[in-house]
N, C-alpha and C positions, 0 to 999 in steps of 0.2 A: 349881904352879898359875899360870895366868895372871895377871900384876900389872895394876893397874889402867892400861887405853889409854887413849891421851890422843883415839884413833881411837872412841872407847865410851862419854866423855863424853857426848855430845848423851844417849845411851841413860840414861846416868843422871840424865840431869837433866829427862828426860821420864816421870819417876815410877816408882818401885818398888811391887810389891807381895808381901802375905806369900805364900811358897813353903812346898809341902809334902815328908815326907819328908826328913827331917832331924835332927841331934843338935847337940847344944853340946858342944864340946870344954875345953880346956885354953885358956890365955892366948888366949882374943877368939877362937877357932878353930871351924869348924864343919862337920861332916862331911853332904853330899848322898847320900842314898840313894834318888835318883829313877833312877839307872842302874847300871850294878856298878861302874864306873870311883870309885861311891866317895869321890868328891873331898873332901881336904882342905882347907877354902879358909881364907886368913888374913884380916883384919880387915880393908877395901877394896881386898879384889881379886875376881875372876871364877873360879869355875868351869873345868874343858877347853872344854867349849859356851861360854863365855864370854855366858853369859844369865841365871846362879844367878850371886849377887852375897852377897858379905860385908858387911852396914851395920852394922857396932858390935856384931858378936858375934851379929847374926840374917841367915838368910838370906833372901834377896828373891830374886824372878822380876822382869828388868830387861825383860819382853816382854809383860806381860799386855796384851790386846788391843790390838796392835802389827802391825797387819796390813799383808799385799800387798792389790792388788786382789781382789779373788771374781771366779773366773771359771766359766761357765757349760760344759760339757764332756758327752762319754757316757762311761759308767762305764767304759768300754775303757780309756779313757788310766789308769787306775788297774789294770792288769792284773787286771780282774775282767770274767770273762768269765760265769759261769754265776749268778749274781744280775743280775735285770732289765735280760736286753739288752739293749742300745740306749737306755737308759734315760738322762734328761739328771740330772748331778750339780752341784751348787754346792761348787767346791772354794774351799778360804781357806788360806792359806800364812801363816807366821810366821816371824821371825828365829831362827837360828843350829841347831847342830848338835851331839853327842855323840859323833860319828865325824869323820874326818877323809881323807873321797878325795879322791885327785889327780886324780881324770877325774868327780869332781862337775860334774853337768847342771846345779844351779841353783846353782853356789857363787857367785851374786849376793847370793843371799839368805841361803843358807846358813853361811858364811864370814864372820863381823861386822866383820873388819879390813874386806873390799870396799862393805860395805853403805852406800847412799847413803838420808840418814835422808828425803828429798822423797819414796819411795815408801812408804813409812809411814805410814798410817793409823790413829787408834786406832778400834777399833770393838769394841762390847757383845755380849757373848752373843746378847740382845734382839734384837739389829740384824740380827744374821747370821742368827739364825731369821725374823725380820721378812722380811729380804732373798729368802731362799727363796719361802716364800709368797705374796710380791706374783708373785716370778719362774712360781708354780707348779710347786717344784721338790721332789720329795719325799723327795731323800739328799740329804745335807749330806757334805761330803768333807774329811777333815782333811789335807792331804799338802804337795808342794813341797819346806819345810826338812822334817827330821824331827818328826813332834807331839808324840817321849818329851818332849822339854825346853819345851813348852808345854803340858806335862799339865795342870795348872789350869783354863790357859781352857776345853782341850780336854774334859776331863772337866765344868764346869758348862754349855758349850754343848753337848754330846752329850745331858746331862740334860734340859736342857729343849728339844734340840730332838727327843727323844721322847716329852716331854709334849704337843707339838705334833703327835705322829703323823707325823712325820719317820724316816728310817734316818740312818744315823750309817754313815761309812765312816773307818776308821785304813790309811793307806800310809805303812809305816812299815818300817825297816831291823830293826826287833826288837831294839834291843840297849836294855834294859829291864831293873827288879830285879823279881823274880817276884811280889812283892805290889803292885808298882806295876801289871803285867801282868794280874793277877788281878782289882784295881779297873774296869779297862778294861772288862773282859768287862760289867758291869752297865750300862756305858752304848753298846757299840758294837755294832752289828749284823754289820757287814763288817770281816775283820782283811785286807786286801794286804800280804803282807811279801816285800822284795826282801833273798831270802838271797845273797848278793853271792859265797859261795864256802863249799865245805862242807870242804875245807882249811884248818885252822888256823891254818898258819902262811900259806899266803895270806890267807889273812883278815884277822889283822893286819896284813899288810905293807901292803892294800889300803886298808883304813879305820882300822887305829889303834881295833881293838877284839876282843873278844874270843867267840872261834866258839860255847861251850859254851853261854854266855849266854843268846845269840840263840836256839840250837836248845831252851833250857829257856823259853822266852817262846814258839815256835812251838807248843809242846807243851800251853803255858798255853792260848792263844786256840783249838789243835784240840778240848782239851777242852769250851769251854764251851760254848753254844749258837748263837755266831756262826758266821755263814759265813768260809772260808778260802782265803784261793789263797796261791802261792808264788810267786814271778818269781824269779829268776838271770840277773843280766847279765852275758854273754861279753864280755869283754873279750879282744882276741888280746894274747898273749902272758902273759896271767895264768890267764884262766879258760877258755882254750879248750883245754881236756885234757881226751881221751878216758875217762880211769882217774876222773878228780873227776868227770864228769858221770853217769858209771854208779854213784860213791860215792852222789852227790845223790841219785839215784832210789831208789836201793836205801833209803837213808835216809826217805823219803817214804814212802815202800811200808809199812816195818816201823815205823816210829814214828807213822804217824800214818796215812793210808790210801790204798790203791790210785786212790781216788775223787777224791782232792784235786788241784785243777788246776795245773799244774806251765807254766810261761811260762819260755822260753829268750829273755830281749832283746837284742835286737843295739844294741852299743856304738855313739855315735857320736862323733869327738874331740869333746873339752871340757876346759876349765880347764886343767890340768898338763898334760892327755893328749893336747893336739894334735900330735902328733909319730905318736899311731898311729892305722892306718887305719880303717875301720868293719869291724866282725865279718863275715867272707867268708859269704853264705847258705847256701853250700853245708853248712860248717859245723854250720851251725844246724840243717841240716836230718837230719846224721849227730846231733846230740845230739837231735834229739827222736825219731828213731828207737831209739837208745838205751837210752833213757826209758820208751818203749813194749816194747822188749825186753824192760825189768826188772820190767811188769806194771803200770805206771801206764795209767790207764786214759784219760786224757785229759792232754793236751800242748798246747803250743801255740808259735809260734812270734811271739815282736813287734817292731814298729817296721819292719816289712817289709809291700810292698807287692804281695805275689802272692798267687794266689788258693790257696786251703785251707789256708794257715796260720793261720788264728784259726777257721775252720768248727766249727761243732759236729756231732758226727755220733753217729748211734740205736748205745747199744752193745750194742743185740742186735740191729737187725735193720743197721745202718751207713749208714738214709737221711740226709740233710741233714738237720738242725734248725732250727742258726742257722747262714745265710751272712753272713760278714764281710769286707770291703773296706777297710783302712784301721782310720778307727773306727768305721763304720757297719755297724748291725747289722739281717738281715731274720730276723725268726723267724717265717716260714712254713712251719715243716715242725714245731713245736710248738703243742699247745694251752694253751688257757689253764689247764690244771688242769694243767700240765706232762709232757703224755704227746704219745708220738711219734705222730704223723700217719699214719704208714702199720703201726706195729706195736703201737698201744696201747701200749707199756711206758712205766711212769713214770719220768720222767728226775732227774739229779741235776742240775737245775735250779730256781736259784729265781723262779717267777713272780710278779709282783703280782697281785694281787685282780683290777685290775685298772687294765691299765697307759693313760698318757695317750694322746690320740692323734694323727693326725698338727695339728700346728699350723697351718689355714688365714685367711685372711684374703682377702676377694674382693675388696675393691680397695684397694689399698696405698696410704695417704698418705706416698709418698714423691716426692723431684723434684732427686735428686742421687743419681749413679750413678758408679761407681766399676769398675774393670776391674783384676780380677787374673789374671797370666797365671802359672804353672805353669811353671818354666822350671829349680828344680832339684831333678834327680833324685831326690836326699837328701830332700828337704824339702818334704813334702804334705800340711802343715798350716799354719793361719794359729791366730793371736789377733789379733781385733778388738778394740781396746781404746774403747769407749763409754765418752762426753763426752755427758749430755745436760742440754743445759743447760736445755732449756724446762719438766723437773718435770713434765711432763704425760704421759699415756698413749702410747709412741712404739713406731715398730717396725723390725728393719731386716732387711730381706728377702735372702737370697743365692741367686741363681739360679745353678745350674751347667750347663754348656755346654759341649757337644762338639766334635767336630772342624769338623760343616756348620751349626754353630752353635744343634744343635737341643736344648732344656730339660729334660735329665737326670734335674734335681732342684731343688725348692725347698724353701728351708727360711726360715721364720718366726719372729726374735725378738721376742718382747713384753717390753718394757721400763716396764711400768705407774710411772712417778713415780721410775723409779731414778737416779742422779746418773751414777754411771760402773759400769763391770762390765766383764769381758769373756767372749768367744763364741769357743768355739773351734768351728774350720771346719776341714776338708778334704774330699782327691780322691774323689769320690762312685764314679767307676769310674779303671781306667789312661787312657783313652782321653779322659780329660776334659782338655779345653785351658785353662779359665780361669772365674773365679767371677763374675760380677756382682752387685755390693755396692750396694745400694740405700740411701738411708735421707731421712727431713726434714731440712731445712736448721738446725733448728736443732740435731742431733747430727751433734759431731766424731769422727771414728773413725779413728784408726790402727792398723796393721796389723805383727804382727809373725810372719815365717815361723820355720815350728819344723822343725827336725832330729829331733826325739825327742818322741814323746806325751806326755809328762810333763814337758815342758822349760817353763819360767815366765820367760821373756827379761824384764827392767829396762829395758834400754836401747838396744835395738834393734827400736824401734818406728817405723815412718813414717807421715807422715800420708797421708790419699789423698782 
């Protein structure tokens, strides 16, 4: 087990609190049953997540409401495509991890030896529900670091923020102990889980965890009443085999259902893994064929930027549903009671009651304008990181702009009284040259380009 860092201090000295799932051992020892890893921890030291804490023979959670920023997002970057497309989510991220990858996307945050404690917030269950509501946001998203090792907070903010008439989304790798997995079900609406490899023995080599685990956590959240998707990132030279990806399907198919939506991501370097290159499309495009071979009924292909690979399409009559671009979602070829447009059939889509609409505002109080030009390939999203320092009702407008410079799209944030947050943006069509970022003078906003939809950048923001 991990000894106590001298990297980990700040962490403890900014407050413990009681952790659940757990036994008292022999001489001051104490065994964690929030994952199967099981840990044995000794008397001031940490956990493998190095988050579950030894304090004199009790164990602590060293991260209760120990947040990143909340950032504002569509539930796409959460690989959830058939619960309320295009739907805007409030995701919150927390400190450290239960697995351990070398080509981790946010091992800023995820990894507590790198973590820099000045992006560290504490904030209350209360807050982050509060926070939604002003935003008008009505799923709350748990993801970023993994949520297994901030279950606590995770699980009393899921509770009340469905006493608030909120959804609850978990994006989560799944490596979970079956009763901790089963707790979940009561308070989470949406399970995303990235099976990372249906190999074994890749699967350890990958994360430093264990395959059987995850697939009995999968089985857990197919059962209960939440909704379910599955993402697998190709990584080349680990998971880009023809034999594992027909495993995967087949796996999906007979354990859990043809119906269940299945997302192939494409790698992109990060952390350890910069040495290899982004997942070849073509690739991607023989595994979700595959996929489809083996009788799943819906695939999907992410982090790529061409057209029908995120569509949704009528599986009986095969018209358009939902067209997606990016993370933007049109679902004009579905009705509101979730049936196809041209064949009545009812789809395995989830709609809301009903969903918000678009957000306008007729004339912008804003008088500082900002130009972002589009310039790598890889990388067709932004986070806007929002400074608002005036406390007052503000907004910040992003116009998107074509090649003859003519208004593609506008999209409207309302910022009612919030301090900071951030917006995540992207390419509304391929042919889009650049975004114009509007806002009042009294909000600072920097900007950070993302390679991956699910990527949480620290420190590679600039101002503009």
């Amino acid at each position: 087990m991990e000894r106590k860092n001298k990297k980990l201090e700040w962490l403890l000295a900014s407050g413990l609190s009681e952790a659940l799932y757990w036994e008292t051992l022999l001489d001051g020892k104490v065994q964690c049953q929030l994952c199967p890893r099981n840990c044995t921890i000794k008397s001031g030291n940490f956990g493998f997540c190095k988050t579950r804490y030894n304090q004199g023979g009790e164990l602590k959670t060293a991260i209760w409401g120990k947040l990143l920023m909340p950032s504002v997002e569509p539930i796409e970057t959460e690989a959830v495509f058939h619960f309320w497309p295009g739907a805007k989510i409030l995701s919150i991220g927390n400190l450290g991890c239960n697995l351990d990858c070398d080509f981790c996307q946010n091992w800023e945050s995820s990894n507590m030896n790198n973590l820099q404690p000045e992006f560290v917030k504490y904030r209350t269950p209360q807050e982050i529900v509060e926070l939604a509501k002003r935003l008008d946001i009505k799923i709350l998203s748990f993801t970023y670091n993994d949520p297994v090792v901030w279950f606590e907070f995770v699980y009393e903010t899921a509770k009340l923020a469905r006493a608030n008439g909120l959804k609850t989304l978990f994006k989560s790798a799944g490596f979970i102990s079956s009763r901790v997995a089963l707790k979940l079900t009561e308070v989470i609406d949406i399970f995303s889980i990235s099976l990372k490899s249906i190999n074994p023995e890749t699967f350890k080599k990958m994360s430093k965890g264990i395959l059987d685990d995850v697939l009995k956590g999968i089985k857990i959240f197919h059962k209960s009443d939440s909704h379910l998707e599955i993402s697998n990132l190709v990584v080349p030279g680990l998971t880009d085999i023809e034999n594992d990806i027909r495993k995967l399907a087949r796996w999906v198919k007979a354990e859990l259902s043809d119906e269940v939506p299945l997302h192939f991501v494409r790698f992109h370097p990060a952390y350890k893994y910069m040495h290899v290159p982004r997942t070849a499309i073509a690739f991607l495009e023989t595994a979700r064929t595959i996929a489809l071979e083996e009788g799943l009924k819906y695939v999907y292909i992410g982090n790529t930027y061409q057209k029908g690979h995120a569509d949704i399409r009528c599986r009986d009559c095969g018209s358009l549903l939902v067209n997606r671009f990016g993370l933007y979602a049109n679902c004009d070829g579905i009705t509101g009671d979730g049936r196809c447009r041209s064949c009545g059939k009812l789809q395995n889509i989830v709609i809301p009651s009903k969903m918000n609409g678009p957000r306008k505002i007729t004339e912008p109080q804003v008088n500082r304008k900002s130009v972002w030009q589009w310039s790598n390939e890889d990388a067709r999203n932004l986070h806007i990181e929002i400074h608002n320092n005036s406390n007052y009702n503000k907004c910040i407008v992003c116009d998107h702009l074509g090649e003859t410079g003519n208004l593609l799209n506008r999209e409207v944030f309302n910022i009612p009284g919030v301090s900071e947050v951030r917006m995540a943006v992207g390419q509304v069509i391929e042919t889009e040259k650049e975004v114009h970022i509007m806002h009042s003078k009294e909000i600072l906003c920097q900007v950070a380009e993302l390679e991956d939809r699910a990527h949480f950048p620290l420190e590679k923001t600039c101002k503009i």
